[in-house]
C-alpha positions as CSV (number, residue, x, y, z in Angstrom):
1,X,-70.6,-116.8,24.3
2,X,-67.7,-114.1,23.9
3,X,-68.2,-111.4,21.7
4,X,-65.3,-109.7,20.1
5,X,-65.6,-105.9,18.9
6,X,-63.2,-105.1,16.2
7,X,-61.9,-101.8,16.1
8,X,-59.8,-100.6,13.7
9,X,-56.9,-98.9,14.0
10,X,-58.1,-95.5,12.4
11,X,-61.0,-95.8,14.5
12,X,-58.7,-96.1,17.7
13,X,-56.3,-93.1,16.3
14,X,-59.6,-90.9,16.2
15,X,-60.2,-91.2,19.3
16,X,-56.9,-90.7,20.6
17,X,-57.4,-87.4,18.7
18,X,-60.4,-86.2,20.1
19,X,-59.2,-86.7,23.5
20,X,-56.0,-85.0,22.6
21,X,-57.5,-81.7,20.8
22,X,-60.5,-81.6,23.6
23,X,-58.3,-82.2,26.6
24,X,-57.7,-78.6,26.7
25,X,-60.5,-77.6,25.5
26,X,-62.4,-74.4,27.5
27,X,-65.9,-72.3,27.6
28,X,-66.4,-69.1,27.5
29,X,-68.0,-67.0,30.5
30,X,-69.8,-64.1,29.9
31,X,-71.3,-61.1,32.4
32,X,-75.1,-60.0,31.3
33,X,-77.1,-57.6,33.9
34,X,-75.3,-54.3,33.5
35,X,-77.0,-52.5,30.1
36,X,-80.3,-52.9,29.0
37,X,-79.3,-53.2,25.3
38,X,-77.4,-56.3,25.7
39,X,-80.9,-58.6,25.0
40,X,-82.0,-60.9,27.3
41,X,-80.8,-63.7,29.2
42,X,-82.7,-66.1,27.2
43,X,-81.2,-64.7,24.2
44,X,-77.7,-64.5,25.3
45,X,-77.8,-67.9,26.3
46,X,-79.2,-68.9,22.8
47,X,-76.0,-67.6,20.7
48,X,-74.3,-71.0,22.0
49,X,-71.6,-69.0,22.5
50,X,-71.3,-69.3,26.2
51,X,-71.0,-72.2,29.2
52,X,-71.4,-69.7,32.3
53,X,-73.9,-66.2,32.1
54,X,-73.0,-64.5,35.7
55,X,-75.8,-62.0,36.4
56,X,-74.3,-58.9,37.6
57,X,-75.1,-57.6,40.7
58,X,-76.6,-57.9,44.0
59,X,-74.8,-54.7,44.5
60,X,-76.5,-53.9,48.0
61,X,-75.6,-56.8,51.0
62,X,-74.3,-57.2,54.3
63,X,-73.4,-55.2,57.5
64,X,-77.1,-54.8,58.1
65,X,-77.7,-53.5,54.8
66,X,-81.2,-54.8,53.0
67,X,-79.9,-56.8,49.9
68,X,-80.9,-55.6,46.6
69,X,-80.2,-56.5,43.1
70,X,-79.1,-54.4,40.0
71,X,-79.4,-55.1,36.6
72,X,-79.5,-51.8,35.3
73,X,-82.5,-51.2,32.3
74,X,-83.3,-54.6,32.5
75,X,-86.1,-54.7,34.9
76,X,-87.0,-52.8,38.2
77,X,-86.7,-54.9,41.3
78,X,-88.1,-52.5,43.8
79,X,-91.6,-53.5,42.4
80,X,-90.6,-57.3,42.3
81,X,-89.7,-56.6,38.3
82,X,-87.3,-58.9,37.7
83,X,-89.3,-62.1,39.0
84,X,-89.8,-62.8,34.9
85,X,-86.0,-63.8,34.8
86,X,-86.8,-67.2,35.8
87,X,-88.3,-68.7,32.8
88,X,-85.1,-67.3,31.0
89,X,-82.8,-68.8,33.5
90,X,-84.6,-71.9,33.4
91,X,-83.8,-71.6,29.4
92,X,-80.1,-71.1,29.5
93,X,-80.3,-74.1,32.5
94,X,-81.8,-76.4,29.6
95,X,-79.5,-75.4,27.0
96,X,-76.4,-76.7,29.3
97,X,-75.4,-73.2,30.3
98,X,-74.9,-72.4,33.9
99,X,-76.4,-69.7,35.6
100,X,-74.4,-67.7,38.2
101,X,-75.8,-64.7,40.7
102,X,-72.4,-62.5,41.1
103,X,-72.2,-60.0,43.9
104,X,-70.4,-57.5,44.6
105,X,-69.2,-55.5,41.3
106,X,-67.0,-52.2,41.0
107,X,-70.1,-50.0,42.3
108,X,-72.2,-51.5,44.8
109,X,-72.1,-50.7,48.8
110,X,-71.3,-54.3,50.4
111,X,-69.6,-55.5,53.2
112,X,-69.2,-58.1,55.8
113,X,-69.1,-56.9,59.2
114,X,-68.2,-60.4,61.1
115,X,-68.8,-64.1,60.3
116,X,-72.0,-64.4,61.6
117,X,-72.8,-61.6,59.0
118,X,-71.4,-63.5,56.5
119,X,-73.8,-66.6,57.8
120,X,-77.0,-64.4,57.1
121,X,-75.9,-63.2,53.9
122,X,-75.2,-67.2,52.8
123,X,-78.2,-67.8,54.5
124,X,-80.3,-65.2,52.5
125,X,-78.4,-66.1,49.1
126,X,-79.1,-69.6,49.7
127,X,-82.9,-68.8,50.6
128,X,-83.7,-66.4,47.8
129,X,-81.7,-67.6,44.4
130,X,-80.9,-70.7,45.5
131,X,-82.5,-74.3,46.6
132,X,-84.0,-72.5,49.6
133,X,-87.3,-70.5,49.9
134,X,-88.5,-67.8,50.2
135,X,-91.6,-65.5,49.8
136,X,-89.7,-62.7,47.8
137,X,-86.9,-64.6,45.6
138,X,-86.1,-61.5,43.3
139,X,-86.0,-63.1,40.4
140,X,-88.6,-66.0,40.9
141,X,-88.4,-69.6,41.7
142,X,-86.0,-70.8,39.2
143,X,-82.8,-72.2,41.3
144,X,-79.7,-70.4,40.2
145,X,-76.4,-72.9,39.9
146,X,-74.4,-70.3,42.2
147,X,-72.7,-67.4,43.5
148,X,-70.1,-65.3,41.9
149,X,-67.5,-63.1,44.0
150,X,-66.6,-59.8,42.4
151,X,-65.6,-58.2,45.2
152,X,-64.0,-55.2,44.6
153,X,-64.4,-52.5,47.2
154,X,-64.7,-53.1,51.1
155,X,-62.6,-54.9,53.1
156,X,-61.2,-58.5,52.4
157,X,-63.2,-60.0,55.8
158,X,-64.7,-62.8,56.0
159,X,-65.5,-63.6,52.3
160,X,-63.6,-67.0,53.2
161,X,-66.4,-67.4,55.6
162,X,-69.3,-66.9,53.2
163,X,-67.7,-69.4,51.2
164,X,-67.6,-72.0,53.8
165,X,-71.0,-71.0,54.6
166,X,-72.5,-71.4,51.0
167,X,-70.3,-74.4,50.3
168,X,-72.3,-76.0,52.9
169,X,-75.7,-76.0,51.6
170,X,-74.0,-78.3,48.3
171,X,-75.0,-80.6,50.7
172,X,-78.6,-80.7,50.5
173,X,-78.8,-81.8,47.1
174,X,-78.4,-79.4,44.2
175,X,-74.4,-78.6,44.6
176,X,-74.1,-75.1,44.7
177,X,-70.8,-73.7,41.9
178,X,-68.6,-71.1,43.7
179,X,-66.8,-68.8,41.4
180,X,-64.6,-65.9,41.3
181,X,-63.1,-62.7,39.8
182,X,-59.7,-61.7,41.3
183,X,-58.3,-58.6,40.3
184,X,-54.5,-60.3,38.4
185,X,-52.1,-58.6,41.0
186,X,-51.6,-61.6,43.0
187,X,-53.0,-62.6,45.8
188,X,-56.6,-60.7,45.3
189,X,-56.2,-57.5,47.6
190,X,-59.9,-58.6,48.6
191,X,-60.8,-62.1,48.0
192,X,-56.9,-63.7,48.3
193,X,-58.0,-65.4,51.7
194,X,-61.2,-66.8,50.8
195,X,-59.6,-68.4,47.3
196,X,-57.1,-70.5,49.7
197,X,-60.2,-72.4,50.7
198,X,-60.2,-74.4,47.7
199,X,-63.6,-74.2,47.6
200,X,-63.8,-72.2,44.3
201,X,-65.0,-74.2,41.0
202,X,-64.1,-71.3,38.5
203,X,-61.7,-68.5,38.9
204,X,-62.1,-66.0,36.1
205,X,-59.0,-63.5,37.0
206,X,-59.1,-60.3,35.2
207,X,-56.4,-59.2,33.1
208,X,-57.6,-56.0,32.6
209,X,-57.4,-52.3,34.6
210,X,-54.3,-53.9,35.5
211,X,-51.0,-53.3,33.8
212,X,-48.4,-55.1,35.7
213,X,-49.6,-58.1,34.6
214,X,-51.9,-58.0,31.6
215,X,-50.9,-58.2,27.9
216,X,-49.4,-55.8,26.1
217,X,-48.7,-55.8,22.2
218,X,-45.0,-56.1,22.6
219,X,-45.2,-58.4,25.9
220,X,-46.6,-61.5,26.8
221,X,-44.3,-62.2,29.8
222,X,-46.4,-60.2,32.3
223,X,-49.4,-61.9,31.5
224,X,-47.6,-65.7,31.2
225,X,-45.4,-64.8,34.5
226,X,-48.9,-63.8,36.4
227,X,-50.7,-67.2,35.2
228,X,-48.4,-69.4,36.3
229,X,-48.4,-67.7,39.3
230,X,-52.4,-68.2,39.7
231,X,-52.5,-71.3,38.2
232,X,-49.9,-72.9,40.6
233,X,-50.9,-71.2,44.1
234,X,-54.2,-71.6,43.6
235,X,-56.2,-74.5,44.8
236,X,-59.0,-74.1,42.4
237,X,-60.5,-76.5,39.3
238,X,-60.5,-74.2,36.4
239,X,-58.8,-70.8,36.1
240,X,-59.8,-68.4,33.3
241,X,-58.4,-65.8,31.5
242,X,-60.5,-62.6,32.1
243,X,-60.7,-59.7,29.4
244,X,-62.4,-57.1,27.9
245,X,-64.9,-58.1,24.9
246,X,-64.3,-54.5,23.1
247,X,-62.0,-51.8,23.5
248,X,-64.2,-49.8,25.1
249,X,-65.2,-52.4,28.0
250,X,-62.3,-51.5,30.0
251,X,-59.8,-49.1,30.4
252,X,-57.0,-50.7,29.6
253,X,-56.3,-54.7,28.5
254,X,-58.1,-55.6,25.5
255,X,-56.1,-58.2,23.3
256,X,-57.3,-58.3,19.3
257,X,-58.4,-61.4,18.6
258,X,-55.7,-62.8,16.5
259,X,-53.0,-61.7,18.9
260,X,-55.3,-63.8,21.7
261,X,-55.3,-66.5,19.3
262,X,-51.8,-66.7,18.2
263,X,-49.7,-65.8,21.1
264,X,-51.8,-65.8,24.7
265,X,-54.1,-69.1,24.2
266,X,-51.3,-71.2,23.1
267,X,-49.0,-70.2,25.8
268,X,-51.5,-70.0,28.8
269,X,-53.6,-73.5,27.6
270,X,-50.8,-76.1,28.6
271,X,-51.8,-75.7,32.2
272,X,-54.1,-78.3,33.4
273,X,-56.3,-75.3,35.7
274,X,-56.9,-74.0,32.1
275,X,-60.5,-73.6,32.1
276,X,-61.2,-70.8,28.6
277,X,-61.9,-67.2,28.8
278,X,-64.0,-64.8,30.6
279,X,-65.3,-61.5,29.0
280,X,-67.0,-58.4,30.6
281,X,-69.4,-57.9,29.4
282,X,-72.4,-59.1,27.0
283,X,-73.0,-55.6,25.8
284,X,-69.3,-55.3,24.6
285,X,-69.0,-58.4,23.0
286,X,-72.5,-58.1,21.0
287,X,-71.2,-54.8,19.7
288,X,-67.5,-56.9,18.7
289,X,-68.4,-60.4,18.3
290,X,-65.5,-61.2,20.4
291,X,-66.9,-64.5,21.6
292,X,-67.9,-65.7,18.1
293,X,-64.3,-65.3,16.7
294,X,-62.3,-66.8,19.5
295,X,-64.9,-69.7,20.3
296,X,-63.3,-72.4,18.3
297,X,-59.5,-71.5,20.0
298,X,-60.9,-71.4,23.1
């Protein structure tokens, strides 16, 4: 017996809407792990205000160096402090949000001194905030989603390597997220190579610290000129728009919320990389409530 669903036409033209207002529809990715005043992860993830929380840094890796994570007044690592994290990962993990480890940052001592370096610190990543195990995971057994690249000191070797490396292990079951935050001056003067590998889910490129091609009040065209330019050469899924949350989070780049609104999101969200905004950091944006005005334009 056939059975005939009537839909009506309204019904159909709501539809059609949704998947016309949502089709360029982004999330918000925030960075939590560098003041102790910013709350907790749990916490942060319970504003609903973000999709991604990268946890900033493992500041201390490669070239022989013994890794070591910093987040700041949060807990101490050196006397395994930090291994309470997991039940709040495991939170924000519940709640939809993905959890990121990013390495690197603008103050950390890291390098990668060949590829086979780059193989043990994939190795170690994968082992110790990953799906692998280990006997001292730094911040307990909960399974982080992936690994953020914020290089921004060192040399530009073999990064493309670590992502080959760490791209691998999406093969043993959990798939394991690569992202990115490339300075906007294009290509990255560090991580340029390594973003040709395609293998990089989220880009967050910060427009900020860098005039030449961030907003300024009287010009969009730096900004617009610079995303086309990393949203065409750029083999990735979703690019973002990184800023500052507050005027203070950055020396220079900060765009007020209704000229972000207004002017940058509606000329920046026709691309089909368009994946929202990034902000640096949680502490900034708790003291604006950055995230909370621009979250429905996003």
């Amino acid at each position: 017996m056939a059975f005939k669903l009537k839909i009506s036409v309204p019904f159909i033209y709501l539809i059609v809407l949704v998947l016309a207002t949502g089709s360029n529809g982004g999330g918000i990715s925030i960075y939590w792990g560098q003041n102790g005043n910013e709350g907790t992860l749990a916490d942060t993830c319970a504003t609903g205000n973000y999709e991604y929380v990268n946890i900033a840094f493992l500041a201390t890796f490669g070239n022989g160096q013994t890794p070591m994570i910093n987040l700041a007044g949060h807990c101490d690592p050196y006397s395994n402090g930090c291994t309470g994290l997991s039940s709040d990962i495991k939170s924000c993990q519940a709640k939809g949000v993905k959890v990121i480890l990013s390495i690197g940052g603008g103050a950390g001592s890291y390098s990668l001194a060949s590829s086979d370096d780059a193989r043990q610190v994939a190795t170690y990543l994968w082992n110790n905030f990953l799906g692998g195990t280990s006997s001292s995971r730094p911040l307990g057994p909960a399974i982080l989603d992936g690994i953020d690249f914020d290089i921004e000191g060192g040399t530009g070797e073999y990064w493309d390597d670590l992502a080959k490396y760490l791209s691998g292990y999406s093969k043993k079951g959990k798939k394991v997220y690569l992202t990115a935050a490339p300075q906007c001056p294009f290509p990255d003067a560090w991580i340029g190579n390594a973003l040709k590998t395609g293998l990089f889910d989220y880009v967050w490129v910060q427009f900020y610290n860098n005039p030449p091609c961030q907003y300024s009040s009287a010009d969009i065209a730096n900004l617009e000129d610079a995303w086309k330019q990393w949203t065409s050469d750029i083999p990735a899924t979703n690019i973002f728009l990184g800023l500052p949350a507050a005027p203070d989070a950055a020396g220079s780049g900060f765009i007020p919320v209704n000229d972000l609104t207004s002017k940058v999101l509606p000329a920046i969200k026709n691309s089909s990389k368009y994946g929202g905004v990034m902000l640096w950091s949680k502490y900034y944006d708790d003291q604006s409530g950055y995230s909370s005005s621009i979250k429905s334009h996003v």
